[in-house]
C-alpha positions as CSV (number, residue, x, y, z in Angstrom):
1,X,116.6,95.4,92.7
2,X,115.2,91.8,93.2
3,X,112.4,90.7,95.5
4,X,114.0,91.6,98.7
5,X,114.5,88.4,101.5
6,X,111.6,88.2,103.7
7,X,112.4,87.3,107.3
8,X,109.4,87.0,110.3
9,X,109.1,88.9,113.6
10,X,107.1,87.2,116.5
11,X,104.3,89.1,117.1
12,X,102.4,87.3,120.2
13,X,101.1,84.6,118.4
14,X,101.7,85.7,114.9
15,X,104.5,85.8,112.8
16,X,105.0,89.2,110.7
17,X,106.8,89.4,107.9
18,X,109.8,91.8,107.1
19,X,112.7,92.8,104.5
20,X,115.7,94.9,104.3
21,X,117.3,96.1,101.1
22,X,120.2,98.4,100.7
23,X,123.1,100.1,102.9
24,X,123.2,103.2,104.8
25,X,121.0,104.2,108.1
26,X,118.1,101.7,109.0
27,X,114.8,103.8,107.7
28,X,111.9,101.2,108.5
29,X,108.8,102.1,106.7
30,X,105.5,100.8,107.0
31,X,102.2,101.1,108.9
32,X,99.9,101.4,106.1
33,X,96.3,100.8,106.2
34,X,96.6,98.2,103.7
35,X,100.2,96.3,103.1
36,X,101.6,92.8,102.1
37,X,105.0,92.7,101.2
38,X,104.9,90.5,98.1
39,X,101.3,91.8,96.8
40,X,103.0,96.0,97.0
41,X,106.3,94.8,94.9
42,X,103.6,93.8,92.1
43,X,103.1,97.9,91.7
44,X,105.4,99.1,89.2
45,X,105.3,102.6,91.3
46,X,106.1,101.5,94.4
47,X,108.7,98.9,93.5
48,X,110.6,102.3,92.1
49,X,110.0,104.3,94.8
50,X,111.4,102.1,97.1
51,X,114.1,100.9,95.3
52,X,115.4,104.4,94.6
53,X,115.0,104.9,98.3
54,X,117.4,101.7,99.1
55,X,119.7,103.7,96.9
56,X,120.8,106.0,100.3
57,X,119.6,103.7,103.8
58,X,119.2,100.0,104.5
59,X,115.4,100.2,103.8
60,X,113.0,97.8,106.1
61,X,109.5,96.9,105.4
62,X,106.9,95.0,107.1
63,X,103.7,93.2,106.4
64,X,100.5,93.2,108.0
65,X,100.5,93.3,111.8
66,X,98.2,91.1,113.7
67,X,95.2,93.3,114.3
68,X,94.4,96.9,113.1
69,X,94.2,98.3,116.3
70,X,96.8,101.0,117.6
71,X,98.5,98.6,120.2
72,X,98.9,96.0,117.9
73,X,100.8,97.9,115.3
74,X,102.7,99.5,117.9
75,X,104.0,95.8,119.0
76,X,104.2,95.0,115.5
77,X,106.8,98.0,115.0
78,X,108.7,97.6,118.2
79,X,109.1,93.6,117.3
80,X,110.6,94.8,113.6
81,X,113.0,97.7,115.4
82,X,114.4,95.3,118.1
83,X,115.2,92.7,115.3
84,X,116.6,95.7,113.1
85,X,118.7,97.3,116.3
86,X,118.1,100.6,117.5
87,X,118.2,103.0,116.8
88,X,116.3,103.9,113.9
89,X,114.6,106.1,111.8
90,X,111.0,105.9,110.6
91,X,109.0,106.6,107.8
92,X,105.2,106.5,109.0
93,X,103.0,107.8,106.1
94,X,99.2,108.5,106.3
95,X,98.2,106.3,109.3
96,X,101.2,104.9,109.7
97,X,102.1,108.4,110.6
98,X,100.2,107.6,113.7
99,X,101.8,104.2,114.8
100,X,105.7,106.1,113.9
101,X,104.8,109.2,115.8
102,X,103.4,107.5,119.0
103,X,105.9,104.9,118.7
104,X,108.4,107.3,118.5
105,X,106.9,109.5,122.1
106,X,106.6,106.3,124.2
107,X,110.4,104.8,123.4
108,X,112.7,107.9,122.5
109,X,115.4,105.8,123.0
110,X,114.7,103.8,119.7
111,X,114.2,106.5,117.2
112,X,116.6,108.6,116.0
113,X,114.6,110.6,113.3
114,X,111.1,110.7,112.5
115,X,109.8,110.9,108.9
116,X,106.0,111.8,108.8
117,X,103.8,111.7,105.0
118,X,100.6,112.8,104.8
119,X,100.0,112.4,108.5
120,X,97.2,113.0,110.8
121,X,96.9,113.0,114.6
122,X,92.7,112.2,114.8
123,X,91.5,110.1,112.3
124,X,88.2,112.1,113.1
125,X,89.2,114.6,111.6
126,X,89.9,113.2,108.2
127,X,86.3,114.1,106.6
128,X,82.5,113.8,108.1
129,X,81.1,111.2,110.4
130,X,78.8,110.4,107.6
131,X,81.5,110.5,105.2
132,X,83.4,107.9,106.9
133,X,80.2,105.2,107.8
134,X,79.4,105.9,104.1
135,X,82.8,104.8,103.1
136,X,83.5,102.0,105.4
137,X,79.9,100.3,104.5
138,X,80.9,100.5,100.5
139,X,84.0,98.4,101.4
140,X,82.1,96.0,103.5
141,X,79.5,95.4,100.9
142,X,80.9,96.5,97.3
143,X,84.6,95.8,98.0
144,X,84.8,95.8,93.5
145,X,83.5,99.6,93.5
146,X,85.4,100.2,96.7
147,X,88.5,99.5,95.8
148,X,88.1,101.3,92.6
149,X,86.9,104.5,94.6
150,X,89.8,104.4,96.8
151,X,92.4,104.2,93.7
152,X,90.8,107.2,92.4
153,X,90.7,109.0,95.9
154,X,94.2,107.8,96.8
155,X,95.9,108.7,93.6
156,X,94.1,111.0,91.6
157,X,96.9,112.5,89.1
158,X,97.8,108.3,88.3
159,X,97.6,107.0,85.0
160,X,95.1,104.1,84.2
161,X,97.6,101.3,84.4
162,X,99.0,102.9,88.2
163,X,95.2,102.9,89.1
164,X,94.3,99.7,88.0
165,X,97.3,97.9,90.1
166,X,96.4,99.6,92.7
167,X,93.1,98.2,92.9
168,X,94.3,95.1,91.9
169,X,97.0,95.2,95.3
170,X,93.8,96.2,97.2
171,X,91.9,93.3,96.3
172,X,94.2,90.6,96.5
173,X,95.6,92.0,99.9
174,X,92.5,91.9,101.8
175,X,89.0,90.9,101.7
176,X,86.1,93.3,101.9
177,X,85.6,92.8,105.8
178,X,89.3,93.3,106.6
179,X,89.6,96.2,104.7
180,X,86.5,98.1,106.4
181,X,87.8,97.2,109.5
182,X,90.8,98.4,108.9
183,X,89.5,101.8,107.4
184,X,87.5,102.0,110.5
185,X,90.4,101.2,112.6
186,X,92.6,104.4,110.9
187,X,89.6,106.9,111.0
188,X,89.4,106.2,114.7
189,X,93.2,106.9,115.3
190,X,93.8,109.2,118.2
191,X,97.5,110.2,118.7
192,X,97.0,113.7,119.6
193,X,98.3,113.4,123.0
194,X,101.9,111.3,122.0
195,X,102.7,113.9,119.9
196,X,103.7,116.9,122.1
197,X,106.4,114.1,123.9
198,X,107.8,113.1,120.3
199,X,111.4,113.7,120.9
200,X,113.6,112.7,117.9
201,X,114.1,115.3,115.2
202,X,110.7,115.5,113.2
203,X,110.0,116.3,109.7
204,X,106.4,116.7,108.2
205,X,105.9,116.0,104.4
206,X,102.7,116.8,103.3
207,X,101.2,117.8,99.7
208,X,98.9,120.7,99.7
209,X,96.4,119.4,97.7
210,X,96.0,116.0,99.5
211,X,92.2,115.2,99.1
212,X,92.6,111.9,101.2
213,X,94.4,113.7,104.5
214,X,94.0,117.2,104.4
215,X,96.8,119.3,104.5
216,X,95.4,121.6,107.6
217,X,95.7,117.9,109.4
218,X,99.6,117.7,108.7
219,X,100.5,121.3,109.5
220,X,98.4,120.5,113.0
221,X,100.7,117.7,113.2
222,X,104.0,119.5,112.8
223,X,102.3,122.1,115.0
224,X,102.5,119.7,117.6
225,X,105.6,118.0,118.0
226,X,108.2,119.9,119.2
227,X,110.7,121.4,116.7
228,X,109.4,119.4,113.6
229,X,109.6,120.8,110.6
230,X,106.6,121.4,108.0
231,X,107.3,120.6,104.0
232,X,104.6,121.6,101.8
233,X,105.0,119.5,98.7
234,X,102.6,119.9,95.5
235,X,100.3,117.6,94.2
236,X,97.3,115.8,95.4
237,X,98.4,112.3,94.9
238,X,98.0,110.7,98.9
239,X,100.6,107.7,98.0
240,X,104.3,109.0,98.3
241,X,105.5,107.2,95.2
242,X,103.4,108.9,92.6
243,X,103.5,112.5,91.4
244,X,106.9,114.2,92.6
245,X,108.2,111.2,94.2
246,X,112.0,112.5,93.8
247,X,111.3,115.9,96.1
248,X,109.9,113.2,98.8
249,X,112.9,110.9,98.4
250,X,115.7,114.0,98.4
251,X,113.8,115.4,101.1
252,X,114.1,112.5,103.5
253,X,118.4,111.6,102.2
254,X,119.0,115.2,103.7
255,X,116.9,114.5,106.7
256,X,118.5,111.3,107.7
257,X,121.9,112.4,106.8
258,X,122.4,110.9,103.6
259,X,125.0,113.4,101.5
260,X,124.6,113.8,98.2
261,X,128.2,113.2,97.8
262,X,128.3,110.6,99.5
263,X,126.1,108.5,97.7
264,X,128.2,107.2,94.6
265,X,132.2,108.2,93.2
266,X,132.3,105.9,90.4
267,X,129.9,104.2,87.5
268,X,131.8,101.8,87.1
269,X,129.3,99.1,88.7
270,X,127.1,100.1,85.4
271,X,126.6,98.5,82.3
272,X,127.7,99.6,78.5
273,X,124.1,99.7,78.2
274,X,123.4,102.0,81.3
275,X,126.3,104.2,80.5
276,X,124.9,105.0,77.3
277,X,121.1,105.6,78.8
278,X,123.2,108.1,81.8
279,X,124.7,109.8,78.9
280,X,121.6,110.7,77.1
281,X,119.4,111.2,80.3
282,X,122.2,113.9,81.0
283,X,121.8,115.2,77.7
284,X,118.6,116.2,78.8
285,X,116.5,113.2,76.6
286,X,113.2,111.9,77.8
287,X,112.9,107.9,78.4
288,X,110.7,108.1,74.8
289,X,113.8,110.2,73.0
290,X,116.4,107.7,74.6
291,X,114.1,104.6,73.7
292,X,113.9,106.2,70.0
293,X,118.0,107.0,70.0
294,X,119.2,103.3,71.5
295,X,116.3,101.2,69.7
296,X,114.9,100.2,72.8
297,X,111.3,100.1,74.3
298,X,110.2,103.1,76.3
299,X,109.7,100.8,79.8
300,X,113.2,99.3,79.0
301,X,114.8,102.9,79.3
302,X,112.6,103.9,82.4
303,X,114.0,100.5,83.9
304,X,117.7,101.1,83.1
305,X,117.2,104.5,84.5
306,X,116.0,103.4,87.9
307,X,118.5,100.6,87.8
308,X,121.4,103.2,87.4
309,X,120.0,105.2,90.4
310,X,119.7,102.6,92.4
311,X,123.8,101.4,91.6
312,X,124.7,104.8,92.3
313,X,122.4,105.3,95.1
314,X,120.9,108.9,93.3
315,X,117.8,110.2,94.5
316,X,116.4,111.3,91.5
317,X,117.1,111.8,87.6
318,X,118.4,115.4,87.7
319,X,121.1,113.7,90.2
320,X,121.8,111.4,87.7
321,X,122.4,113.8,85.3
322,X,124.9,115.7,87.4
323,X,126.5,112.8,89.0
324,X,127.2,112.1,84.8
325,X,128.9,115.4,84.2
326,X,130.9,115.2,87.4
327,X,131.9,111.9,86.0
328,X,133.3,113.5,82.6
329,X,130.4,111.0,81.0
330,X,129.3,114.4,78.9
């Protein structure tokens, strides 16, 4: 998938940037500490992740809001929705859980399912008070070692090359005194009393061994909003779109009603090339076997394979595979 088109929500006095890529249920996604559209397609990662998730809903994403503050990413979300057309579902992860969830409490009407990922309802409660000044004052004055400290907290199972455009997106998204104001911003988040009035059909993704938001802060969170239902995921990576990125993705197509079955009937939109990658990633080859049988370079396979999901709007490779045999590829 290309560079999605960028279109602009008025925000008071500022104009905020936003995209839409593939078909299916509106699933806006956003709310994240640090965001730009443009700078987060540069991540390898990410670009996957999302793309994969175009593969089932019309995916929207949104740039920066005009402040950092609560009400001011709360207009920023309600300006996106009311372009998009309610309703819709969100995808609030980390502190964007916040903005999605009290969003979600104060216009029911708008939201028809809410996504939550590594949420939190008091930012308070993320680690110490001292842990939190002694973070925010090594962004404000070492944004180089910062930003390197928060790749390593935010993905921790990432390989060197994930890491390292991760820092890079950091850097060039925002400079040292936006980003500590913005860290201060999320830990001093409190949503705790929107929650209990979330209406719309809830579900909490979380992975147990989240060393950015705690776990025990997610289960509270599910705790709290009426009927929502609590996923314990593995892993400790705090970004959704590293580490078992497919169980997040087939978790959230069955949550929003997107049927397996539903989501492809032919391969004919594929290339001769593709077709023979589906064939050997249903043999049960690696992208390093199939690079190795074809001639081809190791990232060329991993991008035919994520182009191939994407055409047939599969959630993850094992789909893929099975989508192959149902197809009499094998």
């Amino acid at each position: 998938m290309t560079t999605p088109l960028v279109r602009f929500a008025r925000v008071g006095s500022h104009q905020v940037p936003w995209a839409a890529a593939g078909s299916g249920p509106p699933l806006i996604a956003g709310g994240w500490w640090c965001c730009d559209l443009e700078q987060e397609w540069q991540m390898s990662a990410f670009r996957d992740f999302m793309t994969r998730l175009a593969g089932g809903v019309t995916l929207v994403r949104y740039g920066r809001a005009s402040g950092p503050s609560l009400d001011e990413q709360l207009a920023t979300i309600d300006a996106i929705v009311r372009q998009v057309g309610a309703p819709v579902s969100l995808l609030g992860a980390s502190s964007g859980g916040c903005i999605s969830a009290t969003y979600a409490a104060m216009y029911p009407d708008q939201v028809d399912r809410l996504v939550l990922y590594g949420a939190y309802g008091y930012g308070a409660e993320i680690t110490t008070p001292e842990a939190q000044a002694s973070i925010v004052d090594i962004l404000a004055r070492h944004w180089g070692v910062g930003s390197r400290f928060l790749a390593e907290l935010f993905l921790p199972d990432a390989t060197a090359a994930e890491r390292q455009e991760f820092i890079r997106f950091q850097r060039a998204t925002m400079s040292p005194q936006v980003a500590a104001a913005s860290l201060q911003a999320v830990y001093k988040f409190d949503v705790r009393e929107h929650l209990p009035r979330v209406q719309a059909p809830t579900m909490v993704l979380h992975r147990r061994a989240d060393r950015v938001v705690p776990f025990r802060l997610g289960r509270a969170v599910a705790a709290q909003i009426p009927d929502a239902t609590l996923v314990a995921l593995d892993g400790a990576n705090h970004m959704p779109w590293l580490g078992e990125s497919d169980a997040v993705i087939e978790h959230i197509f069955r949550f929003v009603g997107v049927a397996k079955s539903s989501t492809a009937d032919t391969t004919s939109s594929l290339s001769a090339r593709e077709l023979d990658v589906l064939r050997l990633v249903a043999a049960g080859l690696s992208d390093h076997e199939i690079a190795q049988r074809l001639n081809l370079s190791a990232h060329t396979v991993h991008r035919h394979v994520a182009n191939i999901r994407t055409k047939l709007g599969l959630p993850s490779r094992t789909a893929a595979a099975a989508h192959a045999a149902r197809s009499g590829l094998i």
